[in-house]
C-alpha positions in Angstrom: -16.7 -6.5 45.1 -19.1 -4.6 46.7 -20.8 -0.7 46.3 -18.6 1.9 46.8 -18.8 3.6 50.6 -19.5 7.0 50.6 -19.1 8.4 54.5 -21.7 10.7 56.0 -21.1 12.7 58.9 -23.6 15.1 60.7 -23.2 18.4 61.4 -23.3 19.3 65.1 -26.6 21.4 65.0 -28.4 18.4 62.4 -31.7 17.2 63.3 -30.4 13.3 63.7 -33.8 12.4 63.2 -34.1 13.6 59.7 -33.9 10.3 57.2 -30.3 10.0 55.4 -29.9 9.7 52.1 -32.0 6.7 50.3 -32.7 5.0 47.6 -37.0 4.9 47.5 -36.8 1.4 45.3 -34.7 -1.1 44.3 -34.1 0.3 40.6 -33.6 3.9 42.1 -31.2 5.6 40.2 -31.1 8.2 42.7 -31.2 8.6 46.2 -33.5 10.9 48.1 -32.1 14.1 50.0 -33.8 15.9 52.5 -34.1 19.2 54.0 -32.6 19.3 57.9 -33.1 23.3 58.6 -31.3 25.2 61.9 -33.4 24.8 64.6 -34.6 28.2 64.7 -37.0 27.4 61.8 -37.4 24.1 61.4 -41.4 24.6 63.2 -41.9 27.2 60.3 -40.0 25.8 56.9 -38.0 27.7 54.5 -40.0 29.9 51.8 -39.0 30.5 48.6 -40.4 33.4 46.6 -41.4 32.7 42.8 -37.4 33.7 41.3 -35.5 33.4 44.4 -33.0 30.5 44.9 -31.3 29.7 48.0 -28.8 26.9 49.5 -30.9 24.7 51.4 -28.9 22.7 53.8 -28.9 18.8 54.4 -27.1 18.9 57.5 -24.7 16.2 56.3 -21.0 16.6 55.2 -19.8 13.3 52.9 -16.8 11.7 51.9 -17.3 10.5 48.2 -15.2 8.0 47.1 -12.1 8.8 45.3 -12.9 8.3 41.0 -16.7 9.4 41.8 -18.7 12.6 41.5 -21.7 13.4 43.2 -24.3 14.5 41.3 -27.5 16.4 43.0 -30.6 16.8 40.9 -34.2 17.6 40.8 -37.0 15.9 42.1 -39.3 15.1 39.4 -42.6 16.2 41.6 -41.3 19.6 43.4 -40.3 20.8 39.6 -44.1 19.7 37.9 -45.9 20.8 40.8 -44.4 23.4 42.1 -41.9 25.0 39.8 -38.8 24.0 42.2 -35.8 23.0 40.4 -31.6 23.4 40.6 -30.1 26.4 38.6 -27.1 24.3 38.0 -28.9 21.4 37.3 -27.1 19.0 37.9 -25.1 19.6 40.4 -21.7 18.8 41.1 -19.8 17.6 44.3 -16.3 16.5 44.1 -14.5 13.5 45.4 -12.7 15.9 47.6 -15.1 18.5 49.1 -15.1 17.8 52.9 -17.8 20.5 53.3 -20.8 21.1 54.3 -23.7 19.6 51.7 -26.2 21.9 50.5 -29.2 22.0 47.5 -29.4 25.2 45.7 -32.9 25.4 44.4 -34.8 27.8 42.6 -38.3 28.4 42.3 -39.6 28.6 38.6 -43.4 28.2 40.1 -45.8 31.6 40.0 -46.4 31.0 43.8 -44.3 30.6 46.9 -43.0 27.6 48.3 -42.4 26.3 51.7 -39.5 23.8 52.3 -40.7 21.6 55.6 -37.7 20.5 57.7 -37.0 16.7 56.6 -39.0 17.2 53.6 -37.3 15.3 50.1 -35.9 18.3 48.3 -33.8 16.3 45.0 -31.8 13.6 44.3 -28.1 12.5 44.4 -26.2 10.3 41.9 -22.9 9.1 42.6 -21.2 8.6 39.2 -17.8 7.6 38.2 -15.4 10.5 36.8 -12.4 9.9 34.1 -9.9 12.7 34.2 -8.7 13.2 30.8 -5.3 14.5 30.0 -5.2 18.1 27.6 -3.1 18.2 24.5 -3.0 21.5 22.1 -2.7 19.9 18.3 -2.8 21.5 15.0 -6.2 19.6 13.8 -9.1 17.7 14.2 -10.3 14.2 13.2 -13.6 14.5 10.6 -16.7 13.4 11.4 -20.1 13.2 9.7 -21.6 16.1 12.0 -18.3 18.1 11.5 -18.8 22.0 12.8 -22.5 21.3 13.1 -23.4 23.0 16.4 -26.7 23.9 18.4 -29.7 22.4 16.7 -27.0 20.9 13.4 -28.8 17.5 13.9 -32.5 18.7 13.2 -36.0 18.1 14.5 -37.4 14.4 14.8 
């Protein structure tokens, strides 16, 4: 059996030209996403102020496979070198979203950043999901941590 398929389809104003989704190596967890801005500013880029987040769009819309989640994160370089990250890190797109795909990212960094059209902006996991049933009981099986929340486990 083979990789699951997960269906991309353009948006009518998308830059076709802009690279799809891909994974950089042969070990690559994730696979690279990249920016495909409107035509009215793809010459200049996007700029994000130091605080401001914004949806940056990828021009694609995707059909993940049923019993699989998308997950968009962070690329490793934009966040060390320039402060750019996801302030819903990661991100989540369902099996059924039809939509269109788009990265919300924030910038940390003290200075501003310009997003180039077709530019790698984070990365996208596609993970299995298990949808778990809900049941309301009367108590809870012991464990060794017990109520131990935030921090209950130490330093090390």
């Amino acid at each position: 059996m083979g990789a699951p398929l997960l269906k991309i389809l353009w948006e009518d104003w998308a830059d076709r030209e802009v690279e799809l989704p891909h994974y950089a190596t042969e070990g690559a967890a994730g696979a690279d996403v990249r920016a495909n801005l409107p035509p009215e500013i793809r010459e200049a880029g996007f700029t994000l102020q130091p605080g401001e987040r914004a949806v940056v769009p990828t021009g694609l819309r995707m059909a993940i496979p049923d019993g699989y989640e998308l997950q968009i994160r962070a690329r490793s370089g934009l966040a060390k070198n320039h402060g750019l990250g996801l302030p819903n890190a990661p991100g989540t797109i369902d099996s059924d979203y039809r939509g269109p795909v788009g990265v919300l990212l924030i910038n940390w960094g003290a200075e501003p950043y310009t997003i180039s059209h077709g530019e790698r902006i984070a990365q996208m996991i596609v993970a299995p999901v298990v949808q778990v049933a809900f049941e309301v009981t009367d108590s809870l099986d012991e464990t060794a941590r017990g109520t131990g929340g935030f921090g209950s486990t130490g330093r090390h």
